[in-house]
C-alpha positions in Angstrom: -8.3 231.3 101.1 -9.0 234.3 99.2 -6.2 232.4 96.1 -8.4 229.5 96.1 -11.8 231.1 95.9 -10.5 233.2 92.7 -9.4 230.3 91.5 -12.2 228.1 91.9 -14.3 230.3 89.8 -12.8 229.5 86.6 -13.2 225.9 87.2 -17.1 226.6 87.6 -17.2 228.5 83.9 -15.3 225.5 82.7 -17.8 223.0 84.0 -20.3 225.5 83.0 -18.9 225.3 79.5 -18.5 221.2 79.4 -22.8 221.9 80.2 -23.9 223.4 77.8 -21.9 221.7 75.3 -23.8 218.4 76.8 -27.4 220.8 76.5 -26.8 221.8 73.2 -25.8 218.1 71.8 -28.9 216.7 73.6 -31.1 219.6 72.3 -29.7 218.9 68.5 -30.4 215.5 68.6 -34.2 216.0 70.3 -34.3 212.4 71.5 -36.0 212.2 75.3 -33.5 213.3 77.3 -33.6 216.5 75.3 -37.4 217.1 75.4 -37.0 216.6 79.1 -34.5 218.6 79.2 -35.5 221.6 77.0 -39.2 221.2 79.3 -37.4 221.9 82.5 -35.4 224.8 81.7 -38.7 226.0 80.0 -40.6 225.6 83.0 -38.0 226.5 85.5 -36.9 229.4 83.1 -36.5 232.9 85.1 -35.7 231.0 88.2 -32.1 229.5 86.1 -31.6 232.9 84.6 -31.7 234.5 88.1 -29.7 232.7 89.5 -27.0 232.5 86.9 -27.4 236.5 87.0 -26.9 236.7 90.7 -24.3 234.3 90.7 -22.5 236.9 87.7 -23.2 239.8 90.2 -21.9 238.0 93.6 -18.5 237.1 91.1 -18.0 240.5 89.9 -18.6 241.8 93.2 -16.1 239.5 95.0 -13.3 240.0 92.1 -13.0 243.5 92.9 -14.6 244.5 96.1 -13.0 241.3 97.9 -9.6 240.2 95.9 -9.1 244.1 94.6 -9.5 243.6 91.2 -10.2 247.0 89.6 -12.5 246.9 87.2 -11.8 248.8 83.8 -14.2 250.4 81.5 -15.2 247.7 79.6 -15.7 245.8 82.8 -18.2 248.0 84.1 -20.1 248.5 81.0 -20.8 244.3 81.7 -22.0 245.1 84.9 -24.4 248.0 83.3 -26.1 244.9 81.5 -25.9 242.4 83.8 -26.2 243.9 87.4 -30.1 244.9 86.8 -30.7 241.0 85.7 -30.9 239.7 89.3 -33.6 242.6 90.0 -35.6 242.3 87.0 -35.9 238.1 87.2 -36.2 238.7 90.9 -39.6 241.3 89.8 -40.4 238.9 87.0 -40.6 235.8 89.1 -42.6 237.5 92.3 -45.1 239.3 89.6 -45.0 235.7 87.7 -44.2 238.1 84.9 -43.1 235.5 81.9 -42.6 238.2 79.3 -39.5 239.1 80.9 -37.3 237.4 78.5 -38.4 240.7 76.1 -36.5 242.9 78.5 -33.7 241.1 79.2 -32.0 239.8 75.9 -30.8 243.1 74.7 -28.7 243.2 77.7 -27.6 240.1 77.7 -26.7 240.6 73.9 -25.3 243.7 74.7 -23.2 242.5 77.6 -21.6 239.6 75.5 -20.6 242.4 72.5 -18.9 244.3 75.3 -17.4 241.0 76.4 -16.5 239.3 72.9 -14.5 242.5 72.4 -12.5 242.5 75.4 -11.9 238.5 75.1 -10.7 239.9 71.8 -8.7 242.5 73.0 -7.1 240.3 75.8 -6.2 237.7 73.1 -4.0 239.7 71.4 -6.4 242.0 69.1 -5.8 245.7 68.2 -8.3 247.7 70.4 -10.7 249.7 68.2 -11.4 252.3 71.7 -8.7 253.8 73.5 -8.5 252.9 77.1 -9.9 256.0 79.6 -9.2 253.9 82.5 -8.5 255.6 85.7 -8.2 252.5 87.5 -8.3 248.9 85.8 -6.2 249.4 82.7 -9.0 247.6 80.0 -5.8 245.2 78.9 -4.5 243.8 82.0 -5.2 240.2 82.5 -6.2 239.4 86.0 -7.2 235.9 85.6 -6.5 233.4 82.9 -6.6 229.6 83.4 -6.9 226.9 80.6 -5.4 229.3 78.5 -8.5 230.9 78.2 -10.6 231.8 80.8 -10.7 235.2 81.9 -13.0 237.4 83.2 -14.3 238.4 79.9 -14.7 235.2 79.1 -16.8 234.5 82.2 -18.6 237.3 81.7 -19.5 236.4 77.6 -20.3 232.9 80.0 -23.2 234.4 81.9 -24.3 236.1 78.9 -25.0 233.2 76.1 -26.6 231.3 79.3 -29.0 234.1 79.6 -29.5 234.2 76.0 -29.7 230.6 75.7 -32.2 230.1 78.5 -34.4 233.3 76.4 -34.4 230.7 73.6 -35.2 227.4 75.4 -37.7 229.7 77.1 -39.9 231.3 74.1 -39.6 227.5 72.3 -41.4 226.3 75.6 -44.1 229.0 75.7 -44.9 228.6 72.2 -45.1 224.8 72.8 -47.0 225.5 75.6 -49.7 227.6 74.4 -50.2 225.3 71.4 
């Protein structure tokens, strides 16, 4: 059970990534489906981004506290900038905060540097930082599927969607308050 659950999340960052290749062509062409579309991620905004964020921290979670993946240094500097997210959306949406977006993107950019350079250094690349793991060693691959999907990769996933969702979401409030 425990195979196919580990498994079945790279086949939901590979949807994921067939998704937002459809969001982005629709938003580049801004024909109705697009405006429609762009409106409702604008309106429904923090409520997308917290759940992608919990959904990051419930997948990290069951990686290593459930399957035993150990999580290297790099690893948990992601979690540093994405395990706050689901708390601070959580915060933003009960306080109806919209701001939050402010706050958020520099972990999310932050978390995809860290991930772009472990993708990197899982693909093949010379790492720049030696490797003080204790546990996890920072090269060892523990999923790949596709050829391509790891956990960096799922990681740098979570990260452009919060990123892209900041975008979608300032475009809307600037519409908005027009």
């Amino acid at each position: 059970m425990i195979e196919k659950l580990t498994l079945f999340l790279p086949y939901i960052v590979l949807l994921s990534h067939f998704f937002i290749l459809i969001l982005v062509g629709l938003l580049v062409f801004r024909n109705s489906w697009g405006k429609k579309l762009e409106n409702f991620i604008g309106k429904y905004s923090m409520l997308l981004a917290f759940l992608i964020s919990l959904s990051a921290l419930i997948g990290s979670l069951f990686y290593s506290q459930i399957v035993g993946f150990e999580p290297c240094v790099l690893c948990w500097w992601q979690r540093v900038f994405i395990f706050p997210l689901p708390v601070i959306f959580g915060i933003a949406i009960w306080r109806k905060d919209r701001n939050i977006f402010n706050y958020v993107v520099p972990l999310a950019v932050l978390s995809a540097v860290v991930a772009l350079y472990q993708s990197y250094v899982y693909l093949g690349g010379a790492s720049f930082l030696p490797c003080t793991a204790v546990g996890g060693a920072c090269s060892k691959v523990y999923v790949k599927v596709f050829g391509y999907i790891t956990i960096p990769v799922m990681s740098l996933t979570i990260s452009l969607y919060i990123l892209f969702i900041a975008w979608i979401h300032n475009k809307y409030e600037k519409n908005r308050n027009a």
